[in-house]
C-alpha angles and dihedrals in degrees: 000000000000129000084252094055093038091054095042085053091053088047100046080045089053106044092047081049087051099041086050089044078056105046113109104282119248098343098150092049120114091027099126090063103096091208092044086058095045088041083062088042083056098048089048081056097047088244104147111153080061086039092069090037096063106034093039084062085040078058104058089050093042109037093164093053105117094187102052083060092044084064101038077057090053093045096046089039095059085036078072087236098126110170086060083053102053092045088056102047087047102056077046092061083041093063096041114010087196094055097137094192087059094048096055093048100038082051093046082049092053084050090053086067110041095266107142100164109047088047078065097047084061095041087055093048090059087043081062095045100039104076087171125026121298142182108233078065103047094051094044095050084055094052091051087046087056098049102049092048088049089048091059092053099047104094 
């Protein structure tokens, strides 16, 4: 094999290495929990109140699942009971302290309170973990980029 072919094999190995490193972690886990799965459903409805139903009773089965945390912390969080989403989205981050998904919410929540700084403190965490674009940055940058413009025209 040449040097050129070996090179462009390394690279091809690294980048599909990368792009799984990237992918959203752990999103399938859990999967197999029939009230983890309708607690999603419920999220995707808006449902909250039967969001934290489901996935509170997903939590007591599966006590390592970082995402099921990640979206009790969504649910409590647009149920407008922060302190309950920032305890979930911390034990998420305590699971897996690169859970993207964490870090972007955590950050929006942060937002949620007036707290500009420690929303950055998560953005810059995702700036770590994203070696290549990812979404959980792009959408909290914008919703730093919001903020701060609202802020300037508040009087």
């Amino acid at each position: 094999m040449s040097g050129r072919l070996l090179r462009r094999a390394a690279l091809a190995l690294l980048l599909s290495g990368a792009r799984a490193a990237l992918g959203d972690p752990g999103d399938d886990e859990g999967s197999g929990d029939p009230e983890y799965a309708r607690g999603r459903q419920a999220i995707e409805a808006k449902d909250w109140q039967g969001a934290v139903r489901l996935l509170s009773s997903a939590a007591l089965r599966d006590t390592r699942n970082a995402d099921i945390q990640n979206y009790l912390g969504y649910a409590y969080r647009n149920l407008g009971e922060m302190p309950l989403a920032f305890k979930h989205y911390s034990r998420a981050l305590q699971l897996d302290p690169r859970h993207r998904g964490a870090h972007e919410y955590l950050g929006e929540a942060y937002l949620m309170i007036g707290n500009l700084a420690k929303a950055e403190e998560h953005l810059a965490a995702l700036r770590r973990i994203c070696l290549l674009p990812c979404a959980e940055y792009g959408d909290l940058e914008k919703k730093l980029a919001e903020y701060r413009k609202a802020s300037v025209i508040r009087p």
